[in-house]
N, C-alpha and C positions, 0 to 999 in steps of 0.2 A: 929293906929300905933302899937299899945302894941301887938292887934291880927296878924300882919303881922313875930312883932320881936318871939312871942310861936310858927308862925308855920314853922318858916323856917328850926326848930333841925327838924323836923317830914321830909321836904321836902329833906334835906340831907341824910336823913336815907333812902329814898324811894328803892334808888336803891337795898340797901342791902338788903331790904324786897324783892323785886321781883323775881320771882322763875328764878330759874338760870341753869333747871333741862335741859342739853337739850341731844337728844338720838337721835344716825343715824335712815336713814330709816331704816324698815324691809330690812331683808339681801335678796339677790335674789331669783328668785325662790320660795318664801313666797308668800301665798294663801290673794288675797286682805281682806284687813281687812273690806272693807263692803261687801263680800260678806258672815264674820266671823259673823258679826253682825247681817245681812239678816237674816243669820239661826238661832241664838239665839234671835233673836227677831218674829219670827214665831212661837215662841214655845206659847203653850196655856196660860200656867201661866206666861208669862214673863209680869211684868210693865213695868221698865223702868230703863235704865243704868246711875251708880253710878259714877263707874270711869272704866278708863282701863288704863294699867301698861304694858311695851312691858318688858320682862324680857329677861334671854337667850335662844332663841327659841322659846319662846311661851307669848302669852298676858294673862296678868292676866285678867281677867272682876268681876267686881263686879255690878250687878245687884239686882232692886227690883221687887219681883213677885208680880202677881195680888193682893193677898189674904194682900199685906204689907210686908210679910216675907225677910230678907235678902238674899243673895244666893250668891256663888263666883264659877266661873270656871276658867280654868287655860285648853288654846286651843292651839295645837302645830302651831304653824307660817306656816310651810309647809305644812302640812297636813289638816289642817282645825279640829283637832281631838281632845277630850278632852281629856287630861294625865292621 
């Protein structure tokens, strides 16, 4: 009973924890984002993708290369191109 009464602050709190982050589609016209991906991921040194971030007009990506190294691009939405 004692463990049920500590975890019920934690289960009320849940929601507030939960990411709350939410972002329309890409805007029209905008170059599919797996075909952005495709090509950064064909690259020789690419590992493997960290996060990605849709900003205005373009995705951030943060990736890890082969060798371990961090790496960040930042690809215009429409064009497929790197800023």
């Amino acid at each position: 009973m004692k463990t049920l009464i500590l975890a019920l602050p934690l289960l009320a709190a849940a929601p507030a924890l939960a990411q709350t982050d939410i972002r329309p589609a890409a805007p029209d016209g905008a170059m599919p984002l797996s075909r952005i991906l495709a090509t950064l991921e064909a690259q020789p040194d690419f590992g493997q993708i960290e996060s990605i971030d849709r900003e205005r007009g373009y995705w951030e990506i943060e990736y890890d290369r082969a060798d371990g190294s961090e790496a960040e691009v930042e690809i215009d939405a429409a064009t497929g191109q790197p800023r």
